[in-house]
C-alpha positions as CSV (number, residue, x, y, z in Angstrom):
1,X,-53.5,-15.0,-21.4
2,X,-52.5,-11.2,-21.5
3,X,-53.7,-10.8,-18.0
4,X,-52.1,-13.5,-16.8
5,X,-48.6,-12.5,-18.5
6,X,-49.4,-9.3,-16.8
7,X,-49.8,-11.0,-13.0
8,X,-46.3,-12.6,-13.9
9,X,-44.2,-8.8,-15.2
10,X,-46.5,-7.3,-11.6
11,X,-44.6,-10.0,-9.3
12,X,-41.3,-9.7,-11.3
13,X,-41.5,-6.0,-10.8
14,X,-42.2,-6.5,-6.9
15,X,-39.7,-9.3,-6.6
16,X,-36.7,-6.4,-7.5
17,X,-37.9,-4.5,-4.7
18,X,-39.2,-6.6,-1.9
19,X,-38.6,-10.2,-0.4
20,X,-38.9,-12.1,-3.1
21,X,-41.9,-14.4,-3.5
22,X,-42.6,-17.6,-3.9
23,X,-43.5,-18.4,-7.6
24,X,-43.0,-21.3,-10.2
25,X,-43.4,-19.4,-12.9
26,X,-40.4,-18.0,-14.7
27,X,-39.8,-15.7,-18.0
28,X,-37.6,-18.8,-19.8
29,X,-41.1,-21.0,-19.3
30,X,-42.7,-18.4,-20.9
31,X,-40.8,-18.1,-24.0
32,X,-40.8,-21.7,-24.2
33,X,-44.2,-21.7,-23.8
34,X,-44.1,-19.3,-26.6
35,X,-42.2,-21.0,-29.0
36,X,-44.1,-24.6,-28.3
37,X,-47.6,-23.2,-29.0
38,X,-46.6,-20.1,-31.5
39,X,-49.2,-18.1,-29.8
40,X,-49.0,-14.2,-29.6
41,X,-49.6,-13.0,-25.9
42,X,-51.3,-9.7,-26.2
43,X,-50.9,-6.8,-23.7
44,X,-52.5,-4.1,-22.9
45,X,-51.8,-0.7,-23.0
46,X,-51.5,-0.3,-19.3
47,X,-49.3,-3.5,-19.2
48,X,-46.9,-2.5,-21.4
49,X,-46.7,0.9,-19.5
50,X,-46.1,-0.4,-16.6
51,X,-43.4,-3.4,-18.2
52,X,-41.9,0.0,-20.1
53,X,-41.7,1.1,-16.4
54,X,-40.1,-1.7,-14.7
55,X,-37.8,-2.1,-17.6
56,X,-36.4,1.0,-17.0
57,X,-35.9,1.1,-13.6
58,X,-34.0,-2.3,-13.6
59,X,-31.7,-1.3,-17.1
60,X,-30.9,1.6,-14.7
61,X,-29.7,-0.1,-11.7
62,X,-28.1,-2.4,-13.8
63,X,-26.1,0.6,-15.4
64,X,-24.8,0.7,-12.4
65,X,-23.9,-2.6,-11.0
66,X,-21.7,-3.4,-13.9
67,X,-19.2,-1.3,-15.1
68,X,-18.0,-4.2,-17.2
69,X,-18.1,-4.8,-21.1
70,X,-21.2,-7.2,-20.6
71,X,-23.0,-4.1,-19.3
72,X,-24.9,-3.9,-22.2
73,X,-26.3,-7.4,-23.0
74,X,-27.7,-7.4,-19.2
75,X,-31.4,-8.5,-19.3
76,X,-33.7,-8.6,-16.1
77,X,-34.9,-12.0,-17.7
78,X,-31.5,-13.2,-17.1
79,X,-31.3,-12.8,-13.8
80,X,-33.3,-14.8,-10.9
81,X,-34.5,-13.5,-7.6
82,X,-31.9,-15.1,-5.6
83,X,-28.8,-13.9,-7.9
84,X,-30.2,-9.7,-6.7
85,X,-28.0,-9.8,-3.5
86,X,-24.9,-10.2,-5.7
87,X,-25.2,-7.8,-7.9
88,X,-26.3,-5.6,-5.6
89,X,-23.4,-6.2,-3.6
90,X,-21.8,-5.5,-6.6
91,X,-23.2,-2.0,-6.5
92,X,-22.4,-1.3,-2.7
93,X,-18.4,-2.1,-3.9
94,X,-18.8,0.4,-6.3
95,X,-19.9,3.1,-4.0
96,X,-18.5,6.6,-3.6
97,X,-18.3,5.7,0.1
98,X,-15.8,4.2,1.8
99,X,-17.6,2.5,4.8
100,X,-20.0,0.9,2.2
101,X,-17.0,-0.4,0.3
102,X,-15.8,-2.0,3.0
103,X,-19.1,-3.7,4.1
104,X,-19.7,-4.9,0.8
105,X,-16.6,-6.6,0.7
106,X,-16.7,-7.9,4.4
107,X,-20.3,-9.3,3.6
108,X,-19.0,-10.9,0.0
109,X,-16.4,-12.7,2.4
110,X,-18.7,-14.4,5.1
111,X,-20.8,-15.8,2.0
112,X,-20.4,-19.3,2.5
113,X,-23.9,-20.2,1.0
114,X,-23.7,-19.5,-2.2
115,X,-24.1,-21.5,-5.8
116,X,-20.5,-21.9,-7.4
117,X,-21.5,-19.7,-10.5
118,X,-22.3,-16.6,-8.3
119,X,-18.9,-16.8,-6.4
120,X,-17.8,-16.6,-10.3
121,X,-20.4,-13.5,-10.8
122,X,-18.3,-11.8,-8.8
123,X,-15.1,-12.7,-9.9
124,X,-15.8,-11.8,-13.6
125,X,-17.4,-8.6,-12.8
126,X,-16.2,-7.2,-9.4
127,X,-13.3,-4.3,-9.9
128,X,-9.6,-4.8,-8.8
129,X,-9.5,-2.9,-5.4
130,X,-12.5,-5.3,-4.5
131,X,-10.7,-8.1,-5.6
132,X,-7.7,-7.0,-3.7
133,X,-9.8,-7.0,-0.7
134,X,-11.0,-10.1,-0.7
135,X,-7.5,-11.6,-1.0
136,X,-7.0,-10.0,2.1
137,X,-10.3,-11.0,3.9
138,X,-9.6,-14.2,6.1
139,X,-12.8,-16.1,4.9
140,X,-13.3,-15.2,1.6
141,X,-13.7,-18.7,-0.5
142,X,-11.3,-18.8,-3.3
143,X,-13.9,-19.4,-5.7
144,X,-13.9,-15.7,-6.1
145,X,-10.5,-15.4,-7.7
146,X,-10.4,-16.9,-11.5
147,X,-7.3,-18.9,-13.0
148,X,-4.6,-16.5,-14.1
149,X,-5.1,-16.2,-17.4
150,X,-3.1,-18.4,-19.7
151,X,0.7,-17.4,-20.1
152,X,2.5,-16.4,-23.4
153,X,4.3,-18.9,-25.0
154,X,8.3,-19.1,-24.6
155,X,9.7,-18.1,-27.9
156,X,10.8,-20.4,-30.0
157,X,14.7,-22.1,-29.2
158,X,14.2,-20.5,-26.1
159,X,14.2,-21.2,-22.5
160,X,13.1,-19.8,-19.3
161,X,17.1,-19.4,-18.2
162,X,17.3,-17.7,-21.6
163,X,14.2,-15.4,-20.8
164,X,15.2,-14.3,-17.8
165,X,18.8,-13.4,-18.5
166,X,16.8,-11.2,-21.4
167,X,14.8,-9.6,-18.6
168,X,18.1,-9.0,-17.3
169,X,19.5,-7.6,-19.5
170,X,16.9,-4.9,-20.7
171,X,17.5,-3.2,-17.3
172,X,19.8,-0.1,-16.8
173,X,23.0,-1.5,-16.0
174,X,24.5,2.2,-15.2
175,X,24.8,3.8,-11.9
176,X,23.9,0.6,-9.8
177,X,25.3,0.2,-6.7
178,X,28.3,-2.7,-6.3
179,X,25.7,-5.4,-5.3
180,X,23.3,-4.9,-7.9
181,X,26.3,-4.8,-10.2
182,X,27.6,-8.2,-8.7
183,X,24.4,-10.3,-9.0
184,X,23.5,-8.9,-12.8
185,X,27.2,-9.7,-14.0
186,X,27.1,-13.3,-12.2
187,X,23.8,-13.6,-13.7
188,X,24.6,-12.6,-17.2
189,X,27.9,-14.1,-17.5
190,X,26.9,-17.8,-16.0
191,X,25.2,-20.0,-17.7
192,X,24.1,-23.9,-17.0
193,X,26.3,-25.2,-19.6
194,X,29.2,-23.0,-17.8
195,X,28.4,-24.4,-14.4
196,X,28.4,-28.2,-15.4
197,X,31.5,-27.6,-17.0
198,X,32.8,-26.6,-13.2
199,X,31.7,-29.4,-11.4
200,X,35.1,-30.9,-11.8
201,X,36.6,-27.9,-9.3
202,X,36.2,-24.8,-7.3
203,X,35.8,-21.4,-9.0
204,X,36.0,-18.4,-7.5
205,X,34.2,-15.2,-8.8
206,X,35.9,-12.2,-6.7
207,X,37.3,-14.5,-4.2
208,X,33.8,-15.8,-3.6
209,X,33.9,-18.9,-4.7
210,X,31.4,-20.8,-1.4
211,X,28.1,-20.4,-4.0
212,X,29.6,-22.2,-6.6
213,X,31.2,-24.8,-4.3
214,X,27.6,-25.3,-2.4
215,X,25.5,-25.4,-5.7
216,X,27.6,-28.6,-7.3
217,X,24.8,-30.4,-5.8
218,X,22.1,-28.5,-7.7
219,X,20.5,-28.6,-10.9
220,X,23.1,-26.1,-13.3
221,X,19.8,-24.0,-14.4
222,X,17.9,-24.1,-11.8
223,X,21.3,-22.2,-9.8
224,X,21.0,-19.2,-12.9
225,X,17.8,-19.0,-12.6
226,X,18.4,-18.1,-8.6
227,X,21.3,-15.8,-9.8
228,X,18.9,-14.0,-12.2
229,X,16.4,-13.9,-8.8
230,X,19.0,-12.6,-6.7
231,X,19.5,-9.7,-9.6
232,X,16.0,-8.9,-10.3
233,X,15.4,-8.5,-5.9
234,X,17.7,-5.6,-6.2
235,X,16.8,-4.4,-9.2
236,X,13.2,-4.3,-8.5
237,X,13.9,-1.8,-5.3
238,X,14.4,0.9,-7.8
239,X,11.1,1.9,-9.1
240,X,12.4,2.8,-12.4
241,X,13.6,-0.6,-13.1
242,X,9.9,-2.0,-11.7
243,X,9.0,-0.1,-15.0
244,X,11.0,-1.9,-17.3
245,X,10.2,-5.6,-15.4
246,X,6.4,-4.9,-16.0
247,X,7.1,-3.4,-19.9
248,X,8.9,-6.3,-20.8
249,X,6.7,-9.6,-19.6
250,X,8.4,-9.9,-16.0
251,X,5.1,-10.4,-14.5
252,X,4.4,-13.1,-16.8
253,X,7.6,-14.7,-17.1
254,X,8.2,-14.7,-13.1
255,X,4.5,-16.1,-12.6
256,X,5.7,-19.0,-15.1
257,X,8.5,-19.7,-13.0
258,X,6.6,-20.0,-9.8
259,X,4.9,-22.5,-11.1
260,X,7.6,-24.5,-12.1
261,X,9.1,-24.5,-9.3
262,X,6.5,-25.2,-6.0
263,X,8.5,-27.5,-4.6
264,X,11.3,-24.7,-4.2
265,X,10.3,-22.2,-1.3
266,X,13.8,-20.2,-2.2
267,X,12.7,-19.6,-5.5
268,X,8.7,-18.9,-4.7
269,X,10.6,-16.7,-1.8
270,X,12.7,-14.6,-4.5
271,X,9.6,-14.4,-6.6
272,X,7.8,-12.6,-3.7
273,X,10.1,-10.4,-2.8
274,X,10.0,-8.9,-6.4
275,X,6.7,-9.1,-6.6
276,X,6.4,-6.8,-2.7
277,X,8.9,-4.5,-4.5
278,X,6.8,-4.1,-7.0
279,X,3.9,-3.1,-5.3
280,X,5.2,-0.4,-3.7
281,X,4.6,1.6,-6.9
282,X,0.9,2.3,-7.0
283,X,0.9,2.9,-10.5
284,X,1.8,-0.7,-11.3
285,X,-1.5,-2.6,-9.4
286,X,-4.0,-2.7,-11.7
287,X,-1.3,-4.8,-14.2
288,X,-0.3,-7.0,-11.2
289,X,-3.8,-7.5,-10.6
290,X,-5.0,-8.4,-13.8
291,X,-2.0,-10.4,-14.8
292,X,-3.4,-12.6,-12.3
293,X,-0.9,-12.5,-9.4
294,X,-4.1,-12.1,-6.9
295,X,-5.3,-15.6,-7.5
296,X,-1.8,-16.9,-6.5
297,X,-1.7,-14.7,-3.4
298,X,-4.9,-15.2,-1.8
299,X,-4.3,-19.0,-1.9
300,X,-0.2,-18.2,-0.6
301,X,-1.9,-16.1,2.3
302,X,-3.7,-18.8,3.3
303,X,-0.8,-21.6,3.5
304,X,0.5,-23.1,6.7
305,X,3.6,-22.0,6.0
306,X,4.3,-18.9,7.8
307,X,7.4,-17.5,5.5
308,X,5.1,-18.2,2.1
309,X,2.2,-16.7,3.9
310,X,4.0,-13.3,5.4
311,X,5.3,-12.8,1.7
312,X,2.0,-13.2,0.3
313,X,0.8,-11.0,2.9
314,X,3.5,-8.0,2.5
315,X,2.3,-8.1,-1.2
316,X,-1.4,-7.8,-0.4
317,X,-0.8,-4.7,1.7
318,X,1.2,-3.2,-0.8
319,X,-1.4,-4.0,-3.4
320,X,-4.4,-2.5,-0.8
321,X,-4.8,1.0,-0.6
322,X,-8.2,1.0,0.3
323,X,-7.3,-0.1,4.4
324,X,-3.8,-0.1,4.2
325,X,-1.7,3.4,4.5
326,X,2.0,2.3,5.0
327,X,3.9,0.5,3.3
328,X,6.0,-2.4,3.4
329,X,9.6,-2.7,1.9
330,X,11.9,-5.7,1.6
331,X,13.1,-7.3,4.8
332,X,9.8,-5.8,6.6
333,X,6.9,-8.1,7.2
334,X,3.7,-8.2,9.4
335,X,3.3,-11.5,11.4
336,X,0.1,-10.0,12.0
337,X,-2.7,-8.9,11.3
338,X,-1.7,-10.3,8.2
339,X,-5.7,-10.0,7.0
340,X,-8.1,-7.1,6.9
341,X,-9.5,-6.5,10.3
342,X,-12.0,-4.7,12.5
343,X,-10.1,-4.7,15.6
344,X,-8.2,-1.1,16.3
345,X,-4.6,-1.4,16.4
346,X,-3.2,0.1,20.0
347,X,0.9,-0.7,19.5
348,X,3.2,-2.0,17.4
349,X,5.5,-5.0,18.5
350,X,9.2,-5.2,16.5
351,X,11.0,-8.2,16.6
352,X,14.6,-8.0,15.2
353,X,16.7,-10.6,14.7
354,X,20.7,-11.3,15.1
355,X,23.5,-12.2,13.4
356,X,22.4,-15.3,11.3
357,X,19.1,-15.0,11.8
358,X,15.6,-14.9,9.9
359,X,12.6,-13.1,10.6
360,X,11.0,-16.3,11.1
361,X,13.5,-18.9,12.5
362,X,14.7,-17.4,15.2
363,X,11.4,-16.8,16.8
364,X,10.6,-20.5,16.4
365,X,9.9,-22.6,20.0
366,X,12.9,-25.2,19.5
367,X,14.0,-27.1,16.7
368,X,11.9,-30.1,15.3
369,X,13.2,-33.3,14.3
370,X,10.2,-32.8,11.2
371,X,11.3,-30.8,8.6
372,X,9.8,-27.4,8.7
373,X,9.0,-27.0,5.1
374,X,6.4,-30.5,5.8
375,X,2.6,-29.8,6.8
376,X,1.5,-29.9,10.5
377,X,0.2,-33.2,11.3
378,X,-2.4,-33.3,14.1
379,X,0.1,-34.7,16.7
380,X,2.3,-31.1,16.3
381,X,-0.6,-28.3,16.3
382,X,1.1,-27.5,19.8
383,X,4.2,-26.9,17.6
384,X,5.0,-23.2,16.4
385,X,7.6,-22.5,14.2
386,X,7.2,-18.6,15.4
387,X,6.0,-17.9,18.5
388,X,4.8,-13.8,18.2
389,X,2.4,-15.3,15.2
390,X,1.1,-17.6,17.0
391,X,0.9,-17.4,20.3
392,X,1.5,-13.6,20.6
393,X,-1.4,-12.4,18.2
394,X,-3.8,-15.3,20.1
395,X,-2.8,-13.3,23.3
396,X,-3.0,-9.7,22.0
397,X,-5.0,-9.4,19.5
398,X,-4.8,-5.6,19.5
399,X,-0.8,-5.4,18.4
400,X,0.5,-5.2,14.9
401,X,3.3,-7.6,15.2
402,X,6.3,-7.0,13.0
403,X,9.8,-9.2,12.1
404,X,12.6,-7.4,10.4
405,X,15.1,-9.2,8.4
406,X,18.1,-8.3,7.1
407,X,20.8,-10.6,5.6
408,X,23.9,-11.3,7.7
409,X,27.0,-14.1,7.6
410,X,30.3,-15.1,9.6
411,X,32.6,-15.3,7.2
412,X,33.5,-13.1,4.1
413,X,33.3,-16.9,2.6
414,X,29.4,-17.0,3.1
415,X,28.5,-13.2,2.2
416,X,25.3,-13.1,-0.5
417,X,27.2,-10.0,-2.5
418,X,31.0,-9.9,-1.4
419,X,31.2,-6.0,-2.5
420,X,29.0,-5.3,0.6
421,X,30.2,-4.5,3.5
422,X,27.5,-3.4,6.3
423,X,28.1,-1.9,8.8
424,X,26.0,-2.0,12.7
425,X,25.6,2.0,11.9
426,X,24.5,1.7,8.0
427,X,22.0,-1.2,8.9
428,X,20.8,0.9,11.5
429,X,20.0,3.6,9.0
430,X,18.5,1.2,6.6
431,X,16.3,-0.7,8.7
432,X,14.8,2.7,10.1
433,X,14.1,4.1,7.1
434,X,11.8,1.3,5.9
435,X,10.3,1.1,9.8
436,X,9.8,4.6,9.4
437,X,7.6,4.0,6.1
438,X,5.6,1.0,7.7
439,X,4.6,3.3,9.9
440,X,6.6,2.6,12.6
441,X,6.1,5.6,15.3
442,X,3.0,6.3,15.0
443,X,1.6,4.6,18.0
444,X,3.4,3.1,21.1
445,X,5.6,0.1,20.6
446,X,7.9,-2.7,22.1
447,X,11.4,-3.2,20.7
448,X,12.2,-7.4,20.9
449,X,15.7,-8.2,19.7
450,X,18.6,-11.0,20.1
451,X,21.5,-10.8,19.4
452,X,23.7,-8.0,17.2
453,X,19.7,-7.3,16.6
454,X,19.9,-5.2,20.1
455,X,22.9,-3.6,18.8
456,X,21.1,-2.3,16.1
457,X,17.5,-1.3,18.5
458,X,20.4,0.8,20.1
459,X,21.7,2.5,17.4
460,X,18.6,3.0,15.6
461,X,17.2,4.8,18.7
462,X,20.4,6.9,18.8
463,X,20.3,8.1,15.1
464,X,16.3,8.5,15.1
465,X,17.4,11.0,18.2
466,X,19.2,13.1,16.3
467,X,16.9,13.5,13.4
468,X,13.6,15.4,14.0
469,X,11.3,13.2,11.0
470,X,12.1,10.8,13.6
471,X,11.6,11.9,16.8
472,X,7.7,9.8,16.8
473,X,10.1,6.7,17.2
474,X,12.0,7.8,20.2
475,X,8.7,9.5,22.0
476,X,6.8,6.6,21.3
477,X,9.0,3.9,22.4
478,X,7.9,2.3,25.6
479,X,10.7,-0.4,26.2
480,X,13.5,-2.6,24.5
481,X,13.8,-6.6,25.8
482,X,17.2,-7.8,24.8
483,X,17.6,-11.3,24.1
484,X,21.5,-12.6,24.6
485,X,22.4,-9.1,23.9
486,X,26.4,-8.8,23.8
487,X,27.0,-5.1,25.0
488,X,30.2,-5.8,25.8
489,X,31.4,-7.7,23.1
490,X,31.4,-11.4,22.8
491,X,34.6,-13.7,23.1
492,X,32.9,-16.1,20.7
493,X,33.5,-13.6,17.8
494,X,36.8,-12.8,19.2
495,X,37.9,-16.4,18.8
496,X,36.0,-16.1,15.4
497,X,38.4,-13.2,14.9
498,X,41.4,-14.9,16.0
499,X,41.2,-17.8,13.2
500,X,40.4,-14.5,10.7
501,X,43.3,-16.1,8.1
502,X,41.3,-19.5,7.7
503,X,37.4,-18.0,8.0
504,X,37.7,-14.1,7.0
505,X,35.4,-13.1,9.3
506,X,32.7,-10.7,8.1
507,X,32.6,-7.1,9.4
508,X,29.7,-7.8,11.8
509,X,31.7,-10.6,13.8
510,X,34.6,-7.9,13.5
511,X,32.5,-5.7,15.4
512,X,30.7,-7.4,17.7
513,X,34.2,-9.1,19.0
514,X,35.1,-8.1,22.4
515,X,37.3,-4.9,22.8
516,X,35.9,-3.5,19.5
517,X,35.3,0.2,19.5
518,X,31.4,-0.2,18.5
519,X,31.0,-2.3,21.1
520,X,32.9,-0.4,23.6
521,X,31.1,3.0,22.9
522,X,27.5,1.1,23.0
523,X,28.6,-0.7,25.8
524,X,30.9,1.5,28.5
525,X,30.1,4.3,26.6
526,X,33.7,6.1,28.2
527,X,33.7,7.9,24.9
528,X,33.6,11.8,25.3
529,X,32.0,12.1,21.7
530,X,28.9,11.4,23.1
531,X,26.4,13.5,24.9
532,X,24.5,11.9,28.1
533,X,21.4,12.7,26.2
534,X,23.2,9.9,23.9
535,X,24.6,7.9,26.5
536,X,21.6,6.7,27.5
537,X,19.8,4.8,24.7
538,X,23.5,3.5,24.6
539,X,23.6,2.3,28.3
540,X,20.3,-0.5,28.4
């Protein structure tokens, strides 16, 4: 029996080192057998040598696979010959290289063979840049991303309105700007009590009273709990205030609330945007990632939904430093590749919207008489809801494809925060700032824009002219398509203009009216402030 116990350690030995071979006999029959018949299987002194051997060598790669607490407790007589490629791809997505890091977690995506427990091998014991990597790997099964773990629960007497005007409330409240100031005070000062009690008439906060009027309609706390959104999107664009989100449960408490509300792509939409703010502080990932955010993106990544999809995307990027270099503010998001990928990029494609437009709706083929929030039936797959996703990246695979957005309104009436007033030149120097950090400029790209959006390709040029840090942008800009582009002016926001005393027209209908001095200097451009070096990115 010895030498038969040692043919068995001999073939386990080989098996960690070779193709594994056939065999039907397995160490838990052994102790089975061992416990059944109480006999004592004696070894010799070579055969424990060489088991001491094996033993060794296996603890020691093992060592080295896991860096997790189970590290200790692994056994080789735990593990089968079939389960060796996972842990050893384990090991490669550990490595000290980069190009194996990456292979590893390219060949952990295109598994689509395994058993359901090792997709959850890797799960429990891969780290959280792999992790990360697989949420942005196209194929990767979602079997690799466990359940977020469970959620404190709400205090007692308390609610998730209550809890997030808490969150609130912890934040700095000095030295915000007048928006940020706006939305925490409307926040923190309404309640759904409050608003039921105004459903009998109209009132105005600031002379803005259009919210209130158009949520009557709405559930009272469900509106507060989109005020406290609203506030917590600007406040999480300060990174100090990330901070004090992630110190005091905001992760948790916003992931609760995204639950809640699936059926509200507003909210879900509000959520993301905090959560891409709060990505863009490096030091922040590994709590994002383990409070189990990752899950919930790399099933939002894959949805059919482009807007729920380029959110989860803009996150993931932020979240992978491993591939991904720039990075992504608010209002900027990549339409593609929205997934790690092989193929080189060779230029960068910018689509900017106009005035009230979306990064996403305007580039849509028509209007459908479906609603865009329902799933694409068979019947519809001709049907895109933005063209430079879908047909563009089919066409050209080699382009990062980019939509800005960037909120805009008619009237004063409609205005998210009525304390701002934007400017064609401060959007201009907003939106270039965070193209600038996507990486924008670095290789050869294509301006697309509609609307007051060409206004702003024209100004942006101008301004990134004048500033060396952004020359890249102006050398590497290889053409501008304008898409109902008014140069001149338009006579619809004149006539917009005209009625000013019944719609209080915002300041971007003010200046793209005709006759307006913006227009006139980006259009004519007869004013002698301007060079002709800056007369031509003005004349397209």
């Amino acid at each position: 029996m010895s030498l038969a116990a040692y043919c068995v350690i001999c073939c386990r030995r080989m098996g960690t080192s070779a193709p594994p071979l056939k065999s039907h006999t397995y160490w838990r029959e052994i102790r089975n057998l061992i416990k059944f018949t109480g006999s004592l299987i004696l070894i010799t002194y070579q055969a424990r040598k060489e088991l001491h051997k094996a033993v060794r060598k296996v603890l020691a790669t093992s060592a080295k696979i896991l860096r997790s607490p189970f590290a200790d407790t692994f056994s080789t007589v735990d593990v089968e010959d079939h389960e060796c490629p996972v842990w050893l791809l384990l090991r490669k997505s550990r490595s000290d290289d980069r190009a194996a890091r990456l292979q590893a977690v390219q060949e952990m995506s295109e598994a689509h063979h395994w058993h359901d427990y090792q997709y959850r091998i890797i799960a429990q014991a891969c780290d959280l840049r792999t992790l990360t990597g697989l949420a942005r790997s196209q194929e990767s099964d979602l079997r690799f991303f466990l359940h977020p773990p469970p959620l404190p629960s709400l205090k007692e007497d308390s609610s998730i309105e209550e809890e997030l005007r808490q969150l609130l409330a912890s934040l700095p409240q000095t030295e915000l700007d007048a928006c940020i100031q706006y939305f925490t005070s409307l926040a923190l000062s309404e309640s759904s009590q409050s608003l039921a009690a105004q459903k009998g008439g109209l009132w105005c906060f600031g002379g803005n009273g259009l919210p209130y009027a158009e949520s009557f309609g709405e559930v009272p706390s469900a509106t507060v709990e989109m005020f406290c959104l609203e506030a917590l999107v600007k406040h999480s664009e300060i990174p100090t205030h990330c901070d004090k989100i992630e110190a005091n449960g905001g992760l948790q408490l916003l992931q609760r609330l995204y639950q809640l509300h699936k059926d509200c792509p507003n909210v879900q939409r509000n959520i993301m945007r905090i959560l891409g703010n709060m990505a863009l502080n490096e030091h922040l990932h590994s709590t994002i990632v383990r409070s189990g955010w990752v899950s919930i993106l790399a099933e939002a990544i894959k949805s059919e939904h482009i807007m729920e999809a380029s959110h989860a995307a803009r996150t993931l990027a932020n979240l992978d430093r491993e591939t991904v270099q720039e990075k992504y503010q608010d209002g900027v998001y990549v339409l593609h590749p929205q997934y790690r990928s092989s193929q080189p990029i060779k230029a960068d494609v910018l689509f900017i919207h106009g005035l009230m437009g979306a990064a996403f709706k305007t580039w849509r083929q028509q209007d459908s008489e479906r609603d865009l929030t329902e799933p694409v039936s068979e019947d519809e797959t001709k049907y895109t809801t933005c063209w430079p996703k879908s047909w563009l990246a089919r066409d050209c695979p080699a382009l990062r494809i980019i939509s800005v957005e960037y909120d805009t309104s008619l009237s004063d009436w409609r205005t998210r925060c009525p304390m701002e007033r934007k400017s064609i030149a401060f959007r201009s120097n907003e939106l270039l700032r965070k193209l600038r950090a996507a990486g924008v400029g670095d290789r050869p790209m294509i301006w697309v824009s509609h609307s007051m959006g060409g206004l702003l390709v024209k100004k942006m040029l101008l301004e990134a002219s004048k500033k060396p840090e952004m020359k890249t942008v102006i050398n590497n800009t290889r053409g501008v398509i304008f898409y109902s582009v008014p140069h001149h002016g338009s006579h619809l926001a004149e006539y917009s203009v005209n009625i000013r005393y019944l719609l209080f027209p915002s300041l971007e209908v003010k200046e793209l009216s005709k006759g307006n001095a913006f227009c006139q200097r980006n259009g004519h451009c007869s004013d002698t402030r301007y060079t002709e070096e800056e007369k031509q990115f003005l004349t397209w």
